[in-house]
C-alpha positions as CSV (number, residue, x, y, z in Angstrom):
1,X,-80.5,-39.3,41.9
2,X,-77.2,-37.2,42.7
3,X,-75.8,-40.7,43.3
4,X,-76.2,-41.8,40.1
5,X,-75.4,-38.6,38.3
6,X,-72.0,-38.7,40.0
7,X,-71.6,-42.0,38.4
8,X,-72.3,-41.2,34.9
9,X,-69.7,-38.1,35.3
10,X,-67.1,-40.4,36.6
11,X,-67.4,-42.8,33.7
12,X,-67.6,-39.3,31.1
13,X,-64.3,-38.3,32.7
14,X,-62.7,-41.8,32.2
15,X,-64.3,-42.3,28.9
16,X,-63.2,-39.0,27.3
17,X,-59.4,-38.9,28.7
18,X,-59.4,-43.0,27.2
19,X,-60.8,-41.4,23.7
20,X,-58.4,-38.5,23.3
21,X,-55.5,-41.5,24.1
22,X,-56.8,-43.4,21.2
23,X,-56.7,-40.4,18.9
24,X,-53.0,-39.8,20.5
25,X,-51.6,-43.3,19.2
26,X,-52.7,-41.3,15.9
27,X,-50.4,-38.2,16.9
28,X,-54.0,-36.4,16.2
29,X,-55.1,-35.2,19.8
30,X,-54.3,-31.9,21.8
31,X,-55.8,-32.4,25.0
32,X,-55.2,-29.5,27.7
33,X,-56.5,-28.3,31.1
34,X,-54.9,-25.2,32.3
35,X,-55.2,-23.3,35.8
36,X,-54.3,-20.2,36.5
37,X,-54.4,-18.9,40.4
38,X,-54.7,-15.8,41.2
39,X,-53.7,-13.9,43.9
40,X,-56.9,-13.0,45.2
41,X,-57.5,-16.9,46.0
42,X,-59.7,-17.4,42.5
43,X,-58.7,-19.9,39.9
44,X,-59.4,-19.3,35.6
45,X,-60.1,-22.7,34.4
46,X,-59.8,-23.7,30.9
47,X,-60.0,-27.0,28.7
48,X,-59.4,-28.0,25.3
49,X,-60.3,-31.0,23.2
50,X,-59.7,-31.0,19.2
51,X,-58.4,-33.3,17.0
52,X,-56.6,-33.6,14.0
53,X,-59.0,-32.4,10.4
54,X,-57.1,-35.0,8.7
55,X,-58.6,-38.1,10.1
56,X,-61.4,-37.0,7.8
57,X,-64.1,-38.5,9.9
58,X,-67.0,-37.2,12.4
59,X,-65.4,-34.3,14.6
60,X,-67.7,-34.9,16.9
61,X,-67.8,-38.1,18.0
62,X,-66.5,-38.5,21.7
63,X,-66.8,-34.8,22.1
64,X,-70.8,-34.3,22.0
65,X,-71.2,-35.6,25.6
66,X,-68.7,-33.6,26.9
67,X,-69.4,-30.7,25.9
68,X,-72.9,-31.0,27.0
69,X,-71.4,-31.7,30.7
70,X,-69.4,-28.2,30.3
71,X,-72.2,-26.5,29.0
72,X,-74.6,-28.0,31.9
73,X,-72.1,-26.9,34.4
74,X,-72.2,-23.1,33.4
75,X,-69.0,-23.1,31.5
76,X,-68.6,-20.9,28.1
77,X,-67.8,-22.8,25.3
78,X,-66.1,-21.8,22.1
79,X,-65.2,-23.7,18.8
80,X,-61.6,-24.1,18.9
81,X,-59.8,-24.1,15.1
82,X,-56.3,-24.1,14.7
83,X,-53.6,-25.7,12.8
84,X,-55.6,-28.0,11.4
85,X,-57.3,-29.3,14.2
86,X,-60.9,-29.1,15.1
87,X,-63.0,-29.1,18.7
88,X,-64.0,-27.1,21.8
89,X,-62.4,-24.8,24.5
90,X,-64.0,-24.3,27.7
91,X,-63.4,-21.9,29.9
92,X,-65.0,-20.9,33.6
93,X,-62.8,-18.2,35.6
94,X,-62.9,-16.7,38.8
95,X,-64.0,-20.0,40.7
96,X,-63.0,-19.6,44.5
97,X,-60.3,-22.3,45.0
98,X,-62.3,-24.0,47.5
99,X,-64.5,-24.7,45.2
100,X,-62.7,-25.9,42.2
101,X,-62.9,-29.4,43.1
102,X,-66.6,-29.5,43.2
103,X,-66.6,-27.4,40.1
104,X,-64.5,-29.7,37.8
105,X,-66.3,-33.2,39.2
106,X,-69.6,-31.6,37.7
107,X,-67.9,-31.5,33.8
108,X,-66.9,-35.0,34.2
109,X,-63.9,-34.6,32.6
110,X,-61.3,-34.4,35.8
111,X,-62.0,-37.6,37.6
112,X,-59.6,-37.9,40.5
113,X,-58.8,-34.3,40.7
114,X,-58.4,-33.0,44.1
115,X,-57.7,-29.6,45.7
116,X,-56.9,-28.9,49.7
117,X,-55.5,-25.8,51.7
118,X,-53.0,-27.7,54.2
119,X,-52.1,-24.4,55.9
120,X,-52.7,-20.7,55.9
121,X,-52.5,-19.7,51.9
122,X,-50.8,-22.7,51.4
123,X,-52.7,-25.3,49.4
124,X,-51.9,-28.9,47.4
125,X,-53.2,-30.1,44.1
126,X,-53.5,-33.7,43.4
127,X,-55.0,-35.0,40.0
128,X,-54.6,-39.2,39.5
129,X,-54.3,-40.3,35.7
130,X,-51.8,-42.9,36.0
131,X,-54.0,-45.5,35.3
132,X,-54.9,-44.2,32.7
133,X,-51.4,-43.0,31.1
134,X,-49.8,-45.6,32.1
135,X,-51.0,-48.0,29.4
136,X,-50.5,-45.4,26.6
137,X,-47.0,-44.6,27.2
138,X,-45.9,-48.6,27.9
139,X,-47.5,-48.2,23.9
140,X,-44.1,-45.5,22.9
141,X,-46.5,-42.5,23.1
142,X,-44.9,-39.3,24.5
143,X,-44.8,-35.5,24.2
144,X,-42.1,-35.7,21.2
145,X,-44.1,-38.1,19.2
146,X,-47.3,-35.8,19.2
147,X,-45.6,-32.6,19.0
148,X,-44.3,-34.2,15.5
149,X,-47.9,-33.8,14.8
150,X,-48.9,-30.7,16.7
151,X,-50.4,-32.4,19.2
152,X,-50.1,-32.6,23.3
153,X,-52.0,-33.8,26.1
154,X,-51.0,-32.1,29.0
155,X,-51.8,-30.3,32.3
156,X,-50.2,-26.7,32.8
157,X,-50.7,-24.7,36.6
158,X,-49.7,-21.1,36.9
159,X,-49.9,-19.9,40.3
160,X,-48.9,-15.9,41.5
161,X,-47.0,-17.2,44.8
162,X,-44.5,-19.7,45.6
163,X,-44.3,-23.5,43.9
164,X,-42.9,-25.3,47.4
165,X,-43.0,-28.9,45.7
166,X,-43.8,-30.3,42.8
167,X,-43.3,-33.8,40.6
168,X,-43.7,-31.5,37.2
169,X,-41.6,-29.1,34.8
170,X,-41.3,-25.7,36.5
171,X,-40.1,-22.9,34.9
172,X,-37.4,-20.9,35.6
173,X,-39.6,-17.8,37.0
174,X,-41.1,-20.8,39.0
175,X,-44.6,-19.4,38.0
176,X,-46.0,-22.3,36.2
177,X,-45.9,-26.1,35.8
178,X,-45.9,-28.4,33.4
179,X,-47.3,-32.3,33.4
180,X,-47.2,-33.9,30.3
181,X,-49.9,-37.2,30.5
182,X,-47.3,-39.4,29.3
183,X,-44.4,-39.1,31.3
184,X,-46.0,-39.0,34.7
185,X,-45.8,-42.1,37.0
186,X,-47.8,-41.3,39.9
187,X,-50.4,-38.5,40.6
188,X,-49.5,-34.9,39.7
189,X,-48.6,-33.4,42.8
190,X,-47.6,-29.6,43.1
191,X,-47.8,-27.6,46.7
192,X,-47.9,-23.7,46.6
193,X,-48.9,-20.6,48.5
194,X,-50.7,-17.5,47.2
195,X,-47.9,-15.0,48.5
196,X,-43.9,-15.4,48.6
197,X,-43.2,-16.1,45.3
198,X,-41.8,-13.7,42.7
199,X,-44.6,-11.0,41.3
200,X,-44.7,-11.1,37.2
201,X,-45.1,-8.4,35.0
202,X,-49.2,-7.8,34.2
203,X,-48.0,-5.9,31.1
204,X,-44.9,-5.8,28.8
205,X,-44.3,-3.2,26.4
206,X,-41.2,-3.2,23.2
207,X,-41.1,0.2,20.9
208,X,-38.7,-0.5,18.6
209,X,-37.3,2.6,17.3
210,X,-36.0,3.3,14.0
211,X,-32.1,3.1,15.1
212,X,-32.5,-0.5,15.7
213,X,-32.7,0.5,19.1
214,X,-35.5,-0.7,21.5
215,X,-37.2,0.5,24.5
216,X,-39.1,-1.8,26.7
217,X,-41.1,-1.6,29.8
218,X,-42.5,-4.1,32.6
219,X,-45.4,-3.1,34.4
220,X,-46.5,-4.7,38.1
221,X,-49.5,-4.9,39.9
222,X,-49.8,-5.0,43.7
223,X,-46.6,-5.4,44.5
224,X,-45.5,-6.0,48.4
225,X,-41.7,-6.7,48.5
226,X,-39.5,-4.5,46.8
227,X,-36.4,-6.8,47.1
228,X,-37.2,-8.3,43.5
229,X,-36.3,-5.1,41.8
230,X,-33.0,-5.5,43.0
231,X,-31.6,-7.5,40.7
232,X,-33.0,-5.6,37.8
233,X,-31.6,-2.2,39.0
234,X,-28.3,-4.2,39.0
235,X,-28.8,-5.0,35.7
236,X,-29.1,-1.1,34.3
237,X,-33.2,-1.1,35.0
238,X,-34.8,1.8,35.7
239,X,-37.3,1.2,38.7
240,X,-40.1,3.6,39.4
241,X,-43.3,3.0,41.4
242,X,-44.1,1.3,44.7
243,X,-47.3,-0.2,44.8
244,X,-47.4,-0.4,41.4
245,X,-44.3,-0.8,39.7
246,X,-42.4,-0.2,36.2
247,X,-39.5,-1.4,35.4
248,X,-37.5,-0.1,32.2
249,X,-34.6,0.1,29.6
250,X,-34.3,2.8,27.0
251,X,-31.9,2.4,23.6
252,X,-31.6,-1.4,23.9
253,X,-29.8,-2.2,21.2
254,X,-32.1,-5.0,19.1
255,X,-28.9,-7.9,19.1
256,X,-29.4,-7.8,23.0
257,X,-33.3,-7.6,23.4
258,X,-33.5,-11.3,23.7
259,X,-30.8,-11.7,26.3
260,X,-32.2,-8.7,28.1
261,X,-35.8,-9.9,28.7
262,X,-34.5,-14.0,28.7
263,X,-32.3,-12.6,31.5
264,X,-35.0,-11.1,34.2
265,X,-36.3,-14.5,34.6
266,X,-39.6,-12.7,34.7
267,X,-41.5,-15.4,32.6
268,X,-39.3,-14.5,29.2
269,X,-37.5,-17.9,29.3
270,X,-39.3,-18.6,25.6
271,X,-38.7,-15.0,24.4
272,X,-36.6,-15.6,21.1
273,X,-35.4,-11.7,18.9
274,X,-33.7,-12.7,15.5
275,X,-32.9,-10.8,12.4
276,X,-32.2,-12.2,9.0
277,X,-31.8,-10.4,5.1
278,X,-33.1,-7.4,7.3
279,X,-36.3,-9.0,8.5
280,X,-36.6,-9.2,12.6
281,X,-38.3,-11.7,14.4
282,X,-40.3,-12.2,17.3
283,X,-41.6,-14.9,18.8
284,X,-42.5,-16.1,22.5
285,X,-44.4,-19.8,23.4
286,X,-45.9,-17.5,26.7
287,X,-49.5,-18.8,25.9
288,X,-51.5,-18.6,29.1
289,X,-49.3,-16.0,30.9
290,X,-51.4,-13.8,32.9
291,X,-49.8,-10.9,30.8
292,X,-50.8,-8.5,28.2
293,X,-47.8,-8.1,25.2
294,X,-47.4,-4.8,23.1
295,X,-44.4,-4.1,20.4
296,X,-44.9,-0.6,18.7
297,X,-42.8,-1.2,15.4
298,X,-42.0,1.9,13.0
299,X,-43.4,0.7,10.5
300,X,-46.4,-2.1,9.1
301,X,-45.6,-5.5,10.2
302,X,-44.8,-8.3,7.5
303,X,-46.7,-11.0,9.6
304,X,-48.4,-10.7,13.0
305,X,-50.4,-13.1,15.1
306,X,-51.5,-10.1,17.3
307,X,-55.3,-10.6,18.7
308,X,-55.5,-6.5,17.7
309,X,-53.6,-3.8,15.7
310,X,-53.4,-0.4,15.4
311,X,-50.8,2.4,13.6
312,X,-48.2,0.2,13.9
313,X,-48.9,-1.2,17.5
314,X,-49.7,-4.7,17.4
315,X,-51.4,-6.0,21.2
316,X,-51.5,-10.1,22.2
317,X,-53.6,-11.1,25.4
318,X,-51.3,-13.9,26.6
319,X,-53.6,-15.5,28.7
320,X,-55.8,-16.1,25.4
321,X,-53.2,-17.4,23.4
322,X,-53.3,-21.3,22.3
323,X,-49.8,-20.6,19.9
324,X,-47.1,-18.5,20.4
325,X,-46.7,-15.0,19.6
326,X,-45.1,-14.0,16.2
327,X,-44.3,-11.1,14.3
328,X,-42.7,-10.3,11.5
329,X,-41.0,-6.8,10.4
330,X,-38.3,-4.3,8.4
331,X,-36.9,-1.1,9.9
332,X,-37.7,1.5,7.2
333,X,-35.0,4.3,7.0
334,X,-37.8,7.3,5.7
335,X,-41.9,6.5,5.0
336,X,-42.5,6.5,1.6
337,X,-43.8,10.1,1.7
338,X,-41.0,11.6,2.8
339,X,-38.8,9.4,0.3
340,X,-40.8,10.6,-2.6
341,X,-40.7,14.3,-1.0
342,X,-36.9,14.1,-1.4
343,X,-36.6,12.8,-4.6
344,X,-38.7,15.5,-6.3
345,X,-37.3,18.1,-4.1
346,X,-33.3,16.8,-5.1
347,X,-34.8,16.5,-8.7
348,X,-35.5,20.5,-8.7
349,X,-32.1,21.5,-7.3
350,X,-30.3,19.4,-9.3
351,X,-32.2,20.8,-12.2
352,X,-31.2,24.3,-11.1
353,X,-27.9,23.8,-10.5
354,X,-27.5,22.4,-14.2
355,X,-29.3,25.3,-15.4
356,X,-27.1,28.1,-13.9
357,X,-24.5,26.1,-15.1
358,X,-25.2,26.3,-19.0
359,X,-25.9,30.0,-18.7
360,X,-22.4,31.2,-17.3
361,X,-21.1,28.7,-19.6
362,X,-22.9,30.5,-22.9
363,X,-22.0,33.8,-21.1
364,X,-18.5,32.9,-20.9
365,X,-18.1,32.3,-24.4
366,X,-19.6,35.1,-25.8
367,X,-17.4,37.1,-23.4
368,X,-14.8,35.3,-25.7
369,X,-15.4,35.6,-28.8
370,X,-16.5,39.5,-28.9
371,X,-12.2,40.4,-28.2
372,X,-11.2,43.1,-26.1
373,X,-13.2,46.1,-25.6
374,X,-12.1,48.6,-28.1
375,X,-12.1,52.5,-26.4
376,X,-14.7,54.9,-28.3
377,X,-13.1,57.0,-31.1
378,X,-12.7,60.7,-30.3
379,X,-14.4,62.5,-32.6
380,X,-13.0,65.9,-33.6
381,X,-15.3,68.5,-34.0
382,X,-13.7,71.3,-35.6
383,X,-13.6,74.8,-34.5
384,X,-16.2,77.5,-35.4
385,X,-15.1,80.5,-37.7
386,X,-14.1,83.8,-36.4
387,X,-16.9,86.1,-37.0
388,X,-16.3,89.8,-37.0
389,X,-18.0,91.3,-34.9
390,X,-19.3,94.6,-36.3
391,X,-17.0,97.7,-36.1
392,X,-17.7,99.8,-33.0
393,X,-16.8,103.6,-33.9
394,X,-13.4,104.7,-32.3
395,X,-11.4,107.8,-31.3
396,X,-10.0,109.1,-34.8
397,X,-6.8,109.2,-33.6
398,X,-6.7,105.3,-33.7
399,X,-7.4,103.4,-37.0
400,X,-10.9,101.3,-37.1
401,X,-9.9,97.3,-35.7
402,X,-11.6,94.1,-35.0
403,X,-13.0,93.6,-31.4
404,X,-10.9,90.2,-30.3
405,X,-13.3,87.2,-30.3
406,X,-13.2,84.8,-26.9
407,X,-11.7,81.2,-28.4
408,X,-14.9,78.8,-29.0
409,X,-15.3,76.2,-26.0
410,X,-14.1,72.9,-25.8
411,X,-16.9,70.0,-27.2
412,X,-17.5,67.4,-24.5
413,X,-15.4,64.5,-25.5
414,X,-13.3,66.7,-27.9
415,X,-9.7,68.2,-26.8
416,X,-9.4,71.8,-27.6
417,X,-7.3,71.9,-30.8
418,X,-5.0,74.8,-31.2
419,X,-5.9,76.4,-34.8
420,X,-2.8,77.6,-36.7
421,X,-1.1,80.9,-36.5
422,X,-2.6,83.8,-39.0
423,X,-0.3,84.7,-42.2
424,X,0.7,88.0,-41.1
425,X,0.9,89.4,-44.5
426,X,-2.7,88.7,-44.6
427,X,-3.0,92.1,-42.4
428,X,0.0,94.0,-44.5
429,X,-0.4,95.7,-47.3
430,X,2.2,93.7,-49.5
431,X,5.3,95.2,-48.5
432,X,5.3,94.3,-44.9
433,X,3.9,97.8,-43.5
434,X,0.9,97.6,-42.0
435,X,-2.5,98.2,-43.8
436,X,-3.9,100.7,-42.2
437,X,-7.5,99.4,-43.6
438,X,-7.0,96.4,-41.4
439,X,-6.8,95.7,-37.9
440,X,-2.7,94.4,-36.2
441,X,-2.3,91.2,-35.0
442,X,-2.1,91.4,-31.1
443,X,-3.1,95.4,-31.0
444,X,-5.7,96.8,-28.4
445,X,-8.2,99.1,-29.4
446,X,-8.4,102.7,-27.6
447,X,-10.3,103.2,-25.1
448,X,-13.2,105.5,-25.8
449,X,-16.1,106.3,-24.6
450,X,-18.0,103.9,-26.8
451,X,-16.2,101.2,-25.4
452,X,-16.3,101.7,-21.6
453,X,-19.8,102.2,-22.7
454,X,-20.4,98.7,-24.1
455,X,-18.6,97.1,-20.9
């Protein structure tokens, strides 16, 4: 019985790698199987199988089978829709490598797929579709002529150690290769260890600050040799940490993010920071990385692929990502708040200002027109008339006179005015002797006892 079940998952895996190259000479395929090792000796396996929504035919024909196998064999399977193309992803994780082999043979989908530790944490990964590929590419197919139309078929391994050999694409970080189905002559072939390689960052972090400045940070996990960080520290990063490690740059100017990150050879090679008619950028092919992506902008993104956002802070899960990350944005000077804020409070000065100014103007000119301040008029108030005062009764060997009178006192605001001098014949009798019925000018009365009575 296990005989022949092993035979009808053999012919499954030849049958659906021959369908998806019959949908390829379309360019109407994407076909991938990715593994990602981890450093704890466990492998995350995942598959997908779509095709183009443009053939306008069954979506499911070749694919029912197969996704039965996956489903059989405990993996979790989830409708896969994106850019116009239609299937399934499947996806089984934490499978110990040694039994990865046995684990894929039971989908039927990775005939000839083969797994071995040749030494202490050192292992070798064979998978044999030439004879399958072969045909297809002596047909013109290859990876330019599907990507024209989206599509792939391809085979991508990401391992946390050192690649030792390989016959595919490595990148420059060396952390993952590439195998595209129709340039590969023999088996793919890659050899690799679990420890010795370069430790990527688990987490990467970009604020981007309102000065078009940036500050990013890279955060490692279980980190063993130290020596790695050299480099960076060369390169003006701030390391902190020793287990776990961060690695940062504060007031990065946004012109030299790209370079900065592209630079580190820390899995950025893809990492791509542009700015045009004041609208920045971002985008990074890192789908798959084992590597969680956040960029805090100042202000609401334009466009955003992020799988979450919040206030700003847009979040990607790389190692969920089947397109590349993208995000849109503009660097607003002052929120619209505090914009209208200033307007209405620059409105009220303004209006204050111009107010102020009217008045001193109409004050000015009234100033003006009125003349010179004229002084007040003295007013003359004119003395009071000498009473006489009644006649005191005197020695009789003086005549009878006037008591003198004390002058009258000055008015406020009125100068004492001098009154004129008396006609002396007024106290003669005619003939310039003096009349003895009337008192002379300038005489003193006697002294009597009446008088040093009354003083």
């Amino acid at each position: 019985m296990e005989q022949k079940r092993i035979s009808t998952v053999r012919k499954l895996s030849v049958f659906v790698l021959v369908f998806a190259i019959v949908f390829a000479l379309a360019g109407c395929v994407r076909y991938e199987a990715r593994s990602r090792v981890n450093a704890d000796g466990t492998v995350d396996f995942s598959f997908v199988y779509a095709m183009s929504t443009d053939l306008g035919s069954d979506l499911s024909t070749g694919t029912k089978d197969a996704q039965k196998a996956f489903a059989d064999a405990g993996w979790d399977l989830e409708e896969y829709k994106e850019d116009k193309y239609s299937g399934f992803r499947a996806v089984k994780k934490h499978i110990p490598l040694e039994d990865l082999e046995k684990e894929l043979n039971k989908t039927g989908s990775f005939n000839g797929f083969s797994l071995r530790e040749v030494d202490d944490g050192e292992y070798v990964l064979e998978w044999d579709v030439s004879s399958l590929t072969s045909d297809a590419s002596s047909q013109g197919l290859s990876k330019d002529y599907l990507s024209q139309y989206g599509g792939y078929m391809r085979f991508v391994l990401e391992v946390p150690g050192e690649v030792i050999e390989t016959n595919g694409s490595a990148s420059k970080d060396g952390s993952s290769i590439e195998w595209n189905f129709f340039e590969i002559n023999d088996s793919i072939y890659a050899k690799f260890s679990l420890s010795g390689g370069v430790v990527l960052p688990s987490a990467a972090t970009i604020a981007v600050n309102k000065d078009k400045t940036a500050d990013v940070s890279l955060d490692f996990e279980d980190v063993e040799d130290m020596e790695q960080f050299d480099d960076l520290e060369e390169m003006g990063w701030d390391i902190s940490g020793d287990s776990d490690v961060t690695a940062s740059q504060e007031g990065v100017d946004l012109e030299d993010l790209e370079d900065l990150l592209v630079t580190t050879e820390l899995g950025f090679d893809d990492f791509t920071f542009s700015e045009k008619d004041g609208i920045y950028t971002l985008e990074w092919d890192a789908s798959g990385k084992a590597m969680n992506l956040t960029v805090e902008l100042p202000n609401e993104a334009e466009e955003e692929n992020a799988d979450s956002s919040d206030d700003n802070v847009l979040e990607w899960d790389l190692s969920e990502m089947e397109e590349p990350v993208s995000a849109q944005f503009k660097i607003k000077k002052a929120g619209f708040p505090i914009l209208l804020v200033a307007i209405i409070g620059g409105s009220i000065l303004v209006a204050g200002i111009v107010i102020l100014v009217i008045v001193l103007i109409v004050r000015k000119k009234k100033n003006k027109g009125d003349g010179p301040k004229k002084p007040s008029p003295v007013v003359e108030v004119p003395a009071a008339p000498i009473q006489p005062s009644p006649i005191a009764p005197q020695s009789p060997a003086f005549p009878q006179q006037y008591a003198p009178q004390a002058p009258a006192a000055p008015q406020v605001n009125a100068p004492y005015v001098p009154q004129p001098p008396v006609n002396p014949t007024a106290y003669t009798s005619g003939s310039g002797l003096p009349n003895p019925g009337l008192p002379q000018i300038g005489s003193v009365p006697p002294q009597g006892p009446d008088n040093n009575a009354q003083n």
